[in-house]
C-alpha positions as a printed Julia matrix, in Angstrom:
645×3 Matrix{Float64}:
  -7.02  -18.14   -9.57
  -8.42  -21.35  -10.94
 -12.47  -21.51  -11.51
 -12.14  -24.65   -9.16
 -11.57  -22.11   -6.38
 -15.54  -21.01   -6.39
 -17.63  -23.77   -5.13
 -19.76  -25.39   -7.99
 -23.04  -24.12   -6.01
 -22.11  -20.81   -7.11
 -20.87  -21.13  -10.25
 -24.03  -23.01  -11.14
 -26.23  -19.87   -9.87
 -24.27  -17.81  -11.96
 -24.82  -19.79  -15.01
 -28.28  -19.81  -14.48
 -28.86  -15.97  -13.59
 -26.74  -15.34  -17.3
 -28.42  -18.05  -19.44
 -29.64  -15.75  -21.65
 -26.49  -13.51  -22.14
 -23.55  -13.83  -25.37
 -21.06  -16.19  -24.13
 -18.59  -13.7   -24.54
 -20.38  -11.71  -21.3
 -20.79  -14.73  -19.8
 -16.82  -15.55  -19.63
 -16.25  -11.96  -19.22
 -17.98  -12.2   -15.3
 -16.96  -15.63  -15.01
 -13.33  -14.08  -14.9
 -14.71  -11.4   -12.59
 -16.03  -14.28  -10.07
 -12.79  -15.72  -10.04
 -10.77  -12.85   -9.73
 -13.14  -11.01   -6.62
 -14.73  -14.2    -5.08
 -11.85  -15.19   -2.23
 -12.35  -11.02   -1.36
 -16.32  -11.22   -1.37
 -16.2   -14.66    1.04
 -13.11  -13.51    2.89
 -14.93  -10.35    3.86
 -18.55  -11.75    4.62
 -16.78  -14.55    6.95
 -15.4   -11.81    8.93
 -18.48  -10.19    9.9
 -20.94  -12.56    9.7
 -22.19  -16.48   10.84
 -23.05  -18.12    8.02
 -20.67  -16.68    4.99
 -21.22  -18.9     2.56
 -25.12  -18.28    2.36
 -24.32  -14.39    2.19
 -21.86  -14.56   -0.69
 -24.58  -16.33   -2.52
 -26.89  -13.65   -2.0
 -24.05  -11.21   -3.16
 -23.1   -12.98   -6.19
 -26.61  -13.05   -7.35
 -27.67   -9.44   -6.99
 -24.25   -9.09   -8.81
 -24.81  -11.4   -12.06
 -28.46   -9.59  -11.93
 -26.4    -6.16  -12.15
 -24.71   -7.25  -14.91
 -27.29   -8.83  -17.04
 -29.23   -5.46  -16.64
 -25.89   -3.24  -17.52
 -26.68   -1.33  -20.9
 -23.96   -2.37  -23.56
 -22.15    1.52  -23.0
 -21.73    1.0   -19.46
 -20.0    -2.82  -20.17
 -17.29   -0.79  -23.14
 -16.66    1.75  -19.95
 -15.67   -1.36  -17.87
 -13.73   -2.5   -20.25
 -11.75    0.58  -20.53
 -11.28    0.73  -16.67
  -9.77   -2.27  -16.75
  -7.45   -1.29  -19.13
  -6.5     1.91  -17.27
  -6.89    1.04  -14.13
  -5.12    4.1   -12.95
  -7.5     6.44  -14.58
  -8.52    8.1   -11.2
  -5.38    8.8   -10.43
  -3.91   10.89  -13.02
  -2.91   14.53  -12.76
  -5.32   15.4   -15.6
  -8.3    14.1   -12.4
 -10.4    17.61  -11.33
 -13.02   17.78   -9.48
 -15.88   20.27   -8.63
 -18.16   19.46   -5.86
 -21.75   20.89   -5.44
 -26.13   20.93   -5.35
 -27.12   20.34   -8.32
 -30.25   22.81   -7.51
 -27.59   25.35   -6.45
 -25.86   25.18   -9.97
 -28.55   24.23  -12.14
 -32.03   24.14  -10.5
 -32.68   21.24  -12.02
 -30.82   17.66  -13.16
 -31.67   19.0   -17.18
 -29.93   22.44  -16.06
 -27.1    20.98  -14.79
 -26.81   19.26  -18.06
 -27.15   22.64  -20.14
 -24.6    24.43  -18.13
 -21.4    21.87  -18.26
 -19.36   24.34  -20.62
 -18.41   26.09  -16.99
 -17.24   22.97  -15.43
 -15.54   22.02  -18.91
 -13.47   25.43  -19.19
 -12.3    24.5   -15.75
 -10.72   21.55  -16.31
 -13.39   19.59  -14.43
 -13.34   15.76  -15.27
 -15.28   14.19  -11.68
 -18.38   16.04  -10.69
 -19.63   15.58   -7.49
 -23.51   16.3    -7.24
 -24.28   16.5    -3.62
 -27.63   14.44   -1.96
 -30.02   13.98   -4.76
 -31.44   10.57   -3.56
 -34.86   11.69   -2.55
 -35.01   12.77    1.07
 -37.46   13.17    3.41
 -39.71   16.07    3.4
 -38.31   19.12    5.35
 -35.55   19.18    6.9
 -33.32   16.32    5.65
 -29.79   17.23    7.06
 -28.81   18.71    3.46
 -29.98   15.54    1.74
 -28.4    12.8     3.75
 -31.91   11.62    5.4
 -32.91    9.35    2.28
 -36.44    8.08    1.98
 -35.94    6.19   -1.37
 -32.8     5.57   -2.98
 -34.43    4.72   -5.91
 -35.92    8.15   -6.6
 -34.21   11.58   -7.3
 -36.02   14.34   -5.68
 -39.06   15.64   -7.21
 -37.54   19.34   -7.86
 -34.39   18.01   -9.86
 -36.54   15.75  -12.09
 -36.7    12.36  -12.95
 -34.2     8.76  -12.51
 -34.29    8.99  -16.59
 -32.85   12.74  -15.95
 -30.77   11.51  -13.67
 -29.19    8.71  -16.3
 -28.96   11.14  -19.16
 -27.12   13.78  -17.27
 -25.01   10.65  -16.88
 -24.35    9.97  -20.49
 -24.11   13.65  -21.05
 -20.92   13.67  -18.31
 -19.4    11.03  -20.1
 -19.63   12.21  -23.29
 -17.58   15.07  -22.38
 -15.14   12.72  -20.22
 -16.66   13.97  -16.74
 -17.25   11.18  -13.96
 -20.59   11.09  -12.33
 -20.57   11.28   -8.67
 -22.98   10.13   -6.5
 -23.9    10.37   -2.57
 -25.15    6.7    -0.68
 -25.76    6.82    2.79
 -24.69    3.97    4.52
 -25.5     4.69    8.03
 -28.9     5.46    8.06
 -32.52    5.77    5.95
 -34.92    8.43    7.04
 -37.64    7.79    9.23
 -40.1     7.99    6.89
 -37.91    5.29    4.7
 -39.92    1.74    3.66
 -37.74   -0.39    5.98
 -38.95    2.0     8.73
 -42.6     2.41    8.09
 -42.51   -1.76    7.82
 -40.37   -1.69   11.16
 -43.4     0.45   12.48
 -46.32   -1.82   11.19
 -44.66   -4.65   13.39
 -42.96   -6.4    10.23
 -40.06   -8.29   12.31
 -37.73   -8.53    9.4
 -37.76   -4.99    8.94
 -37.85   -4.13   12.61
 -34.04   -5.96   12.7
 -32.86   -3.84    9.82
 -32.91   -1.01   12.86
 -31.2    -1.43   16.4
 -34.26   -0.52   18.38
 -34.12   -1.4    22.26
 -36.99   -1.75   24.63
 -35.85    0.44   27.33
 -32.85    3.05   28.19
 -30.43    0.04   29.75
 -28.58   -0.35   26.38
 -28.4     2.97   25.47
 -27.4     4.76   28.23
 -24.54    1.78   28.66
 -23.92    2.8    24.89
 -24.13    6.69   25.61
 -21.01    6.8    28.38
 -18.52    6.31   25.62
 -20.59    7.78   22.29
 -19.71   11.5    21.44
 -23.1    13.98   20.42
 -22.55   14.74   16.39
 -25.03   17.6    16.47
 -24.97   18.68   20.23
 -27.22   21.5    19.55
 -30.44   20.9    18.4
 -29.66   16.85   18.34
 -28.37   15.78   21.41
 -28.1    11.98   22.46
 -27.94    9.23   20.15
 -31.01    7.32   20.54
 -34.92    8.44   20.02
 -38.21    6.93   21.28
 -40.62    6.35   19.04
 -44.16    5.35   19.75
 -44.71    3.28   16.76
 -41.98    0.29   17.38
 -42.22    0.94   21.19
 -38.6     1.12   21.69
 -35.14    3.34   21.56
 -34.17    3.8    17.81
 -30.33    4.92   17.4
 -30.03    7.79   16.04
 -26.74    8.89   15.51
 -27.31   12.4    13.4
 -30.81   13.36   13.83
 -34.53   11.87   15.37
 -35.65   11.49   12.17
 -32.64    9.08   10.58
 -32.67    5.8    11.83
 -28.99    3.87   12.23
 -29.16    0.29    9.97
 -28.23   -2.69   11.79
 -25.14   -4.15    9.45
 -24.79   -6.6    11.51
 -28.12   -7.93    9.62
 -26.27   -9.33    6.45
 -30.24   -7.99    4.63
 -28.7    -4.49    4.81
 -25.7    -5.55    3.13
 -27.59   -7.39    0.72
 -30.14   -4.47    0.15
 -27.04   -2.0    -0.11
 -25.36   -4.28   -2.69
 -28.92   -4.23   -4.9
 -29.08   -0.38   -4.28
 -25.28    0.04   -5.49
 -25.86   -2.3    -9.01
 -29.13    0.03   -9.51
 -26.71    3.27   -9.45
 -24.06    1.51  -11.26
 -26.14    0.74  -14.23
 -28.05    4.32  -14.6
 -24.62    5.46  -15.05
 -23.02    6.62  -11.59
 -19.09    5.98  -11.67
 -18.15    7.06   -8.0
 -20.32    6.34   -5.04
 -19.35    8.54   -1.86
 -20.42    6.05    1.37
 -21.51    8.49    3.42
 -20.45    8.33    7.51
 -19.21    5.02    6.6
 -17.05    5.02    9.61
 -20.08    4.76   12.24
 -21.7     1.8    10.64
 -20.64   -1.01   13.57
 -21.48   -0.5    16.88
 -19.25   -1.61   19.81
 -20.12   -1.35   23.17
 -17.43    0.58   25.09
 -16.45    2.24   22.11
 -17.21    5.73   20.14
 -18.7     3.51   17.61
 -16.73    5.0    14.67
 -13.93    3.14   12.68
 -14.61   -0.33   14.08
 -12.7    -3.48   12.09
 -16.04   -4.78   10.35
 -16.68   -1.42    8.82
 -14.02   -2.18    6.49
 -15.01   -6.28    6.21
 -18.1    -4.7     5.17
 -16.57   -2.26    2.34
 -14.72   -5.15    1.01
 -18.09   -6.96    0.68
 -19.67   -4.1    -1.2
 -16.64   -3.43   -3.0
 -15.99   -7.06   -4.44
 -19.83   -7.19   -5.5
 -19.39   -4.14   -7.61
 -16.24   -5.2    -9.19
 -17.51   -8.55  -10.77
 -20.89   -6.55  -11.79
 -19.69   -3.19  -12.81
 -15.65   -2.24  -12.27
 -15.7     0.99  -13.64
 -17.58    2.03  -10.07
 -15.38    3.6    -7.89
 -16.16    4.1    -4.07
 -15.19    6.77   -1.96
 -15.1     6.41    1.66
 -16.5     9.79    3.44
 -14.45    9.18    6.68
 -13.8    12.15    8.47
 -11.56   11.02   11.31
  -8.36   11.67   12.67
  -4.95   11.1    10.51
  -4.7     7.8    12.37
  -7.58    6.6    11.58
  -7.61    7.53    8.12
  -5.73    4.88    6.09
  -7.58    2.15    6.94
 -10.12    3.23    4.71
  -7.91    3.39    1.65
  -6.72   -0.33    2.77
  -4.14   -1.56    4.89
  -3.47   -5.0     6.17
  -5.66   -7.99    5.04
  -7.8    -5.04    3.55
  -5.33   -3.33    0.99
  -6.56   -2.23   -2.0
  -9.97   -4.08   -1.18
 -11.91   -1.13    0.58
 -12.44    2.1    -1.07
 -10.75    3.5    -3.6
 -10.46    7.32   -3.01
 -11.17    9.08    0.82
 -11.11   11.9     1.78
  -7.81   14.18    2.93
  -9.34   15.43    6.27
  -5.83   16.32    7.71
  -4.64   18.36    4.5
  -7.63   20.3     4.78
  -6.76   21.48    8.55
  -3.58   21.5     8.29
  -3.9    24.28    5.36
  -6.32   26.54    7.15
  -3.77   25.85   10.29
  -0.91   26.89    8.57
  -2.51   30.4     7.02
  -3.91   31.34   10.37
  -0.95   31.01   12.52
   1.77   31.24    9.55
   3.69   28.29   10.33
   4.3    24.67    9.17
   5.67   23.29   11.62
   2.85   21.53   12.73
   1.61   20.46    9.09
   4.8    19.24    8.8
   4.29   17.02   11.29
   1.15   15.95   11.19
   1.27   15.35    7.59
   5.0    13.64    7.43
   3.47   10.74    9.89
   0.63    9.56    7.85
   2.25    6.23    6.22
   2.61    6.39    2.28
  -1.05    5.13    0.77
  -2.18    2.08   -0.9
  -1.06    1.61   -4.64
  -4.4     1.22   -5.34
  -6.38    4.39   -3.93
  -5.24    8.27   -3.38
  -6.91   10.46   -1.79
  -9.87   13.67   -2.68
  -8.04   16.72   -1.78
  -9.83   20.3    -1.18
  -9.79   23.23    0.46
 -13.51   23.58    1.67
 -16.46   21.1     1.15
 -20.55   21.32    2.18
 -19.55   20.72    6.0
 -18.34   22.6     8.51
 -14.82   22.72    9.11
 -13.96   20.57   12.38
 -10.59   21.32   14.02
  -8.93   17.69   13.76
  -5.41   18.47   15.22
  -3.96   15.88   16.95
  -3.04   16.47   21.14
   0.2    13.88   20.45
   1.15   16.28   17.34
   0.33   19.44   18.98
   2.55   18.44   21.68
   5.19   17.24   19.29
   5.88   20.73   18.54
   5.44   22.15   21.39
   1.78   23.31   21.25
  -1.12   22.72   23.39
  -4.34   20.82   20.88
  -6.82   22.22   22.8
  -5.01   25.7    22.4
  -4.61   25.53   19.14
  -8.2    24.7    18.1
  -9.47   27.3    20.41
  -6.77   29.85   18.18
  -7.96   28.72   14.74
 -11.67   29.22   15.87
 -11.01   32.68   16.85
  -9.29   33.32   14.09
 -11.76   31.81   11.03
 -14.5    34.42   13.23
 -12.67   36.79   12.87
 -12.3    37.43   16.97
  -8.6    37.23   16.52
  -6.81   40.1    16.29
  -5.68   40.72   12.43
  -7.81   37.98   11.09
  -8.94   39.0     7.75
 -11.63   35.59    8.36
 -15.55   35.71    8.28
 -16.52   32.57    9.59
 -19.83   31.66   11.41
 -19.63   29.39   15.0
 -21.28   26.25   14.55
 -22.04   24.14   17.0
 -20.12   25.29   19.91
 -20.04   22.85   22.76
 -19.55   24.21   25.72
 -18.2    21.31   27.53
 -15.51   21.06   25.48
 -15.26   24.21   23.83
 -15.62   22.37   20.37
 -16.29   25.11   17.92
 -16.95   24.49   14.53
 -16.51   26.98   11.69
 -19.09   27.44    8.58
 -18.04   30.31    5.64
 -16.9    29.97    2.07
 -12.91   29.6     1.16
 -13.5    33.52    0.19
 -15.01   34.83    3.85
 -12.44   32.56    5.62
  -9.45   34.21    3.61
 -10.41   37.7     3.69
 -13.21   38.31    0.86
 -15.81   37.86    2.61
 -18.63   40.16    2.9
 -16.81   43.24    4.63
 -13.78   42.57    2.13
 -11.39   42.96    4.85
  -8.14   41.83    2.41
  -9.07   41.16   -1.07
  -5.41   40.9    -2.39
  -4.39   38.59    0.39
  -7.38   36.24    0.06
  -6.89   35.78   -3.54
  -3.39   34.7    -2.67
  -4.48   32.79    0.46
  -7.44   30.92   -1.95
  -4.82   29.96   -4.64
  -2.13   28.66   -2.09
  -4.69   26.77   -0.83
  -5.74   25.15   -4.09
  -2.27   24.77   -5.59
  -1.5    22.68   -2.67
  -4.39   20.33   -3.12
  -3.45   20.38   -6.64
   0.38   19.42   -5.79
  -0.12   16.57   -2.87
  -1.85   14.02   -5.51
  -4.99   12.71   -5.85
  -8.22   14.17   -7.4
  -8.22   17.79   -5.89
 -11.94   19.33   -5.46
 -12.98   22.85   -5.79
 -16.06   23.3    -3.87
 -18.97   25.15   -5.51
 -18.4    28.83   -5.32
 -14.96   28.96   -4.56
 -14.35   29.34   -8.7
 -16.43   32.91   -8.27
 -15.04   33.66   -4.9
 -18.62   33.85   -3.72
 -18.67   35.68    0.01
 -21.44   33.31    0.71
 -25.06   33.15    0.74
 -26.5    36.09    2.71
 -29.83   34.82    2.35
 -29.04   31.64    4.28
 -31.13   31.68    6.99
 -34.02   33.01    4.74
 -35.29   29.2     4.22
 -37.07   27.39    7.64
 -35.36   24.59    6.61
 -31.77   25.8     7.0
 -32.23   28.47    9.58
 -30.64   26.67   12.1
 -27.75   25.46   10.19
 -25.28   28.13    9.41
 -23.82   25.83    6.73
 -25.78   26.93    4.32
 -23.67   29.88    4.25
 -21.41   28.21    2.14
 -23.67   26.59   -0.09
 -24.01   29.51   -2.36
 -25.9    29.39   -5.72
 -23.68   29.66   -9.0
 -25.89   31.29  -10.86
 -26.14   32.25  -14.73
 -25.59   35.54  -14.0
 -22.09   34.14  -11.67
 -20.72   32.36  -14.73
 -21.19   35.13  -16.86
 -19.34   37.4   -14.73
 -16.18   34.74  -14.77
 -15.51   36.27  -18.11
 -15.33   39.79  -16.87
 -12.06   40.97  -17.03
 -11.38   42.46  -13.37
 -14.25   40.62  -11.77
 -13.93   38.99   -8.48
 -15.7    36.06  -10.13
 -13.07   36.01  -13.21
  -9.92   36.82  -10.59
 -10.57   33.32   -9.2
 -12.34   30.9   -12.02
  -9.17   31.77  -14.25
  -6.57   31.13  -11.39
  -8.28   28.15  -10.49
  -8.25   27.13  -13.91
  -4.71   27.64  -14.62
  -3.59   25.88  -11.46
  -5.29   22.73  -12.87
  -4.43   23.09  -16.52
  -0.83   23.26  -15.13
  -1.22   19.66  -12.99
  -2.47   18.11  -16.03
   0.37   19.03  -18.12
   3.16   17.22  -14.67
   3.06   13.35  -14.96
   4.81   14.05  -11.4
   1.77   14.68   -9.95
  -0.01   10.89  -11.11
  -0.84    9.57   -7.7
   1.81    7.11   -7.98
   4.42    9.63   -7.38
   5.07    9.68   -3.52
   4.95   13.0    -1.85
   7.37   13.43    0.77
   7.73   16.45    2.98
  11.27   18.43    3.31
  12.25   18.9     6.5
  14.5    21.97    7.38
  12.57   24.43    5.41
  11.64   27.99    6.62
   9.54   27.73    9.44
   6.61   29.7     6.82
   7.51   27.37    4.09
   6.15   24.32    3.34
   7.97   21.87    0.94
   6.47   19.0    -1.43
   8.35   16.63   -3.44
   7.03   14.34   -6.28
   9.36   11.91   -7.36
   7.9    10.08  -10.7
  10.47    8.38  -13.71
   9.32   11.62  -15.84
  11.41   13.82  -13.4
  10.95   15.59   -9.87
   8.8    18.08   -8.84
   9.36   20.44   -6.04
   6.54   22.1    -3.96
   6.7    25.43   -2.18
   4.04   27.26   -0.49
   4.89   30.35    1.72
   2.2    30.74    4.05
   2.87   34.15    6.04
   2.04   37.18    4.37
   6.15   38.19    4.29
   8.54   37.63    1.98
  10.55   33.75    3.05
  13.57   32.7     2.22
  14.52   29.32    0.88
  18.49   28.44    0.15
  18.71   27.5    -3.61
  20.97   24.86   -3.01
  18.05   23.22   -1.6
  16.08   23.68   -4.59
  19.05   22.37   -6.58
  19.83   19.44   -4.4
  16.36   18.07   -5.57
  15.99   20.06   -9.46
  19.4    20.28  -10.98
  17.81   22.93  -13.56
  14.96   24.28  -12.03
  12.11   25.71  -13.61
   8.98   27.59  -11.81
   6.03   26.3   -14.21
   2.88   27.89  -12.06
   3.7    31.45  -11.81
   6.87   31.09  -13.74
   8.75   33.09  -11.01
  12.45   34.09  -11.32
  13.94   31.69   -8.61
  17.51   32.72   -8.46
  19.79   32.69   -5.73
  20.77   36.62   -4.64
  24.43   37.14   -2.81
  23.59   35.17    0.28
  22.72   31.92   -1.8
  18.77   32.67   -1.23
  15.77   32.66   -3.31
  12.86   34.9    -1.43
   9.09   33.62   -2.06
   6.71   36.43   -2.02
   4.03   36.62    0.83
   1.48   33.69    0.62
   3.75   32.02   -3.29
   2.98   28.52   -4.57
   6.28   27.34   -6.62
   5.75   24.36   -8.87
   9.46   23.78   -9.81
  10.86   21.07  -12.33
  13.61   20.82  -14.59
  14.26   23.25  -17.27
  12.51   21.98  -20.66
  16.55   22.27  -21.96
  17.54   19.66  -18.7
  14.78   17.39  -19.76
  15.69   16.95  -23.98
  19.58   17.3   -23.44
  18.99   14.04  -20.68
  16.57   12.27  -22.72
């Protein structure tokens, strides 16, 4: 796109802002402006009055970003924009988890990377560290500063040399920013208190119950328990603050383009300590509609194109990763679609591949997976998707009434199955899970428990054999659907959970903290005891991933299709890439399935099983038989491959 395309008025605020840089940085973001400008205006017209003011505002805090960015951070641009596919490769591994929990402090995560290393780990995830208000803080996500780390875990200069440590060793910094709300005790909301107008519209704050209780007949409760409603009273402003999660963290009124503004300044300060993925937390309630639930409304993703263009012309080696846990259709938007492809966020999360696996090991069947998951259209060329078994949250039964009913189930059956069976009430469950928050209006029950207590190693060890299985089906089909799969802290020891959960004020009412477990010293050590629990899982975790980074099948630009016709236990994957096919098989009963070989062949001429390297031969009926709860990998023979090539 020619210069001429970005009015002079900006161009002339740029030049200004990066007087004092080398030319060669100065043409380097002039080609940036010209490349992400129509996306940064396009976006801000959508959303707000008076677009043209805004994108100035934008465009400023990003030229500030990049006059600030320390020379390392500009060479990892550049090499993003060389490889722009660098997320999406199958060597991508990810390990999600507190950074107290794993190393007490920021330093200690730093002096125990060897363990994420050994795994294969190149994306780490440290959960809230933003410093949070005091108490409880919903797990970190009520953020008082975002400019601070909190006090236990050290310092923002710990925070950017744990940075540079990570990328020394080829490991991407992740990074939590809550979008939706500050805590109470935030600066916008003290100044919102003391009467400061400006401040006071960065909130939506009403001066009696008429708006929110015409706002409350279509809003759902998040925490019904022990936060019901969405709007507080508080003395100070005199008024009704929305609250989505909790009392004490206040929603941010983005339809004040100072929030975005703010959010774009907060976003370059990350960028340049050294933060290469942001996760925007509850992104998808950030525009309110009246009449509506409030969640996934159009300007949410106007407004993730804004943030998303800033960051691009300041610092493109930033990736963002929309934390939208909605339904499957809901879900693609935030990777892009429409006017908004491959403008939004870059990675999101795989809610429905998540619930769809613990679906199919609790009732043995894929039929609705195969569903469910053969719907969802193919995703942007841009993004793919974080793929895991278990995260920090509980795990919400998102199962579709349309696709229950497509195969002949009832959705409100079904969820009310899988919760009795992840507690264990169900007969034969081999599951340790913990209700949370049941509703009993709608008989919404949650589940809390590590991968281990949810597949049978849990604290009464009801089936360790068939939970290690269960836990490395589970991964291997993370690992095989594309993407950046993430193990979740613990799951590499097969930690029960924490039994000491409720020990802590703070947590005792939130039985999520059950599967927050530490990783201890002690824990890692015991990964390289031969025998241990802890060693059982690290080293079939770690295979499973040194295998995917070996397949250029599994790049994310290899679509996965499902097979239809399978076995009604077997669920079938197939990467197609120009480096060959790869076929997918997970048996998810605890019996030995049957899968016709001239299937297999029909898709691998010469095939090859390269994760357990299992015999796969047809016996007399033309059938190869997966053993209870298998994950098959299968390619072409290595002698296929260099007789073709």
């Amino acid at each position: 796109m020619p210069r001429s395309a970005v009015p002079d008025a900006i161009t002339d605020l740029v030049d200004a802002a990066l007087a004092d840089l080398p030319q060669h940085r100065r043409d380097a973001f002039a080609l940036r402006l010209e490349r992400w400008w129509p996306d940064l205006h396009d976006a801000v017209a959508a959303v707000y009055p008076s677009p043209d003011d805004v994108a100035a505002r934008l465009v400023t805090t990003a030229a500030a970003g990049f006059a600030a960015r320390p020379a390392e951070l500009h060479a990892l641009d550049d090499r993003r924009l060389l490889n722009p596919d660098w997320f999406r490769r199958p060597d991508m591994v990810g390990y999600a988890c507190y950074a107290d929990r794993y190393g007490g402090t920021l330093a200690g995560v730093g002096e125990r990377l060897d363990h994420l290393t050994d795994l294969g780990v190149t994306y780490l995830h440290l959960m809230p560290l933003l410093d949070p208000r005091p108490g409880d803080n919903d797990g970190g996500y009520a953020v008082r500063n975002y400019r601070a780390v909190r006090e236990d875990l050290g310092t923002i200069d710990d925070l950017r040399d744990l940075a540079t440590d990570l990328r020394s060793r080829g490991i991407s910094l992740v990074v939590d920013l809550v979008l939706n709300h500050v805590a109470s005790e935030h600066e916008w909301a003290e100044r919102a208190r003391t009467g400061e107008a400006a401040y006071r519209d960065y909130f939506l704050i009403h001066p009696d119950r008429e708006t929110p209780d015409a706002y409350e007949r279509t809003l759902p409760e998040v925490f019904p328990d022990f936060a019901p409603g969405n709007f507080t009273f508080d003395d100070d402003v005199n008024g009704w603050v929305w609250t989505t999660f909790n009392a004490w963290q206040w929603d941010l009124n983005w339809a004040n383009p100072a929030v975005l503004v703010e959010f774009a300044e907060i976003v370059m300060y990350l960028a340049n300590l050294g933060v290469e993925v942001l996760r925007l937390d509850a992104i998808a309630f950030l525009w309110k509609r009246l009449g509506t639930d409030c969640q996934n409304q159009p300007e949410v993703h106007a407004i993730t194109q804004a943030l998303r263009a800033t960051a691009r012309m300041a610092a493109p080696a930033v990736l963002f990763k929309a934390e939208a846990i909605v339904g499957p259709r809901e879900l693609l938007p935030y990777l892009g679609q429409g006017r908004h492809t491959g403008r939004v966020s870059d990675v999101a999360y795989h809610n429905s591949l998540m619930v769809q696996i613990w679906s199919m090991l609790a009732s043995g069947s894929t039929r609705l997976a195969e569903h469910a998951l053969g719907a969802l259209p193919p995703t942007p060329s841009s993004g793919t998707w974080v793929t895991y078994v278990r995260c920090h949250d509980d795990i919400g039964w998102a199962i579709d009434d349309g696709d229950a009913a497509a195969v002949g189930l009832s959705g409100d059956g079904h969820r009310r199955f899988l919760s009795d069976w992840y507690t264990g009430d169900f007969p034969g469950s081999p599951a340790e899970g913990l209700v949370f928050q049941h509703n009993p209006d709608t008989g919404d029950r949650r589940i809390s428990g590590t991968t281990a207590a949810l597949t049978g190693l849990g604290p009464s060890r009801r089936d360790p054999d068939g939970a290690f299985a269960r836990l490395f089906l589970a991964h291997a089909l993370t690992a095989v659907w594309g993407g950046i799969p993430v193990i979740w802290s613990g799951d590499e020891i097969a930690s029960p959970g924490d039994p000491a959960w409720a020990d802590d004020p703070a947590h005792a009412a939130d039985n999520r903290w059950v599967h927050r477990p530490a990783v201890t010293d002690a824990d890692r050590a015991a990964c390289r005891e031969p025998g241990s629990d802890a060693q059982r899982a690290y080293d079939g975790l770690a295979h499973i991933m040194r295998t995917r980074a070996g397949l250029p099948m599994l790049h994310a630009e290899a679509p996965v299709d499902l097979v239809p016709g399978l076995d009604d236990g077997v669920l079938g994957v197939l990467r197609r890439h120009p480096s060959g096919t790869l076929f997918g098989l997970v048996n998810v009963t605890g019996e030995h399935r049957p899968v016709l070989y001239d299937v297999i062949t029909r898709h691998v001429t010469d095939p090859r099983e390269v994760l357990s390297h299992h015999a796969i031969g047809p016996d007399d009926a033309g059938m190869s038989w997966m053993p209870p709860y298998a994950a098959w990998w299968i390619t072409e023979s290595p002698t296929r491959l260099f007789t073709e090539s």
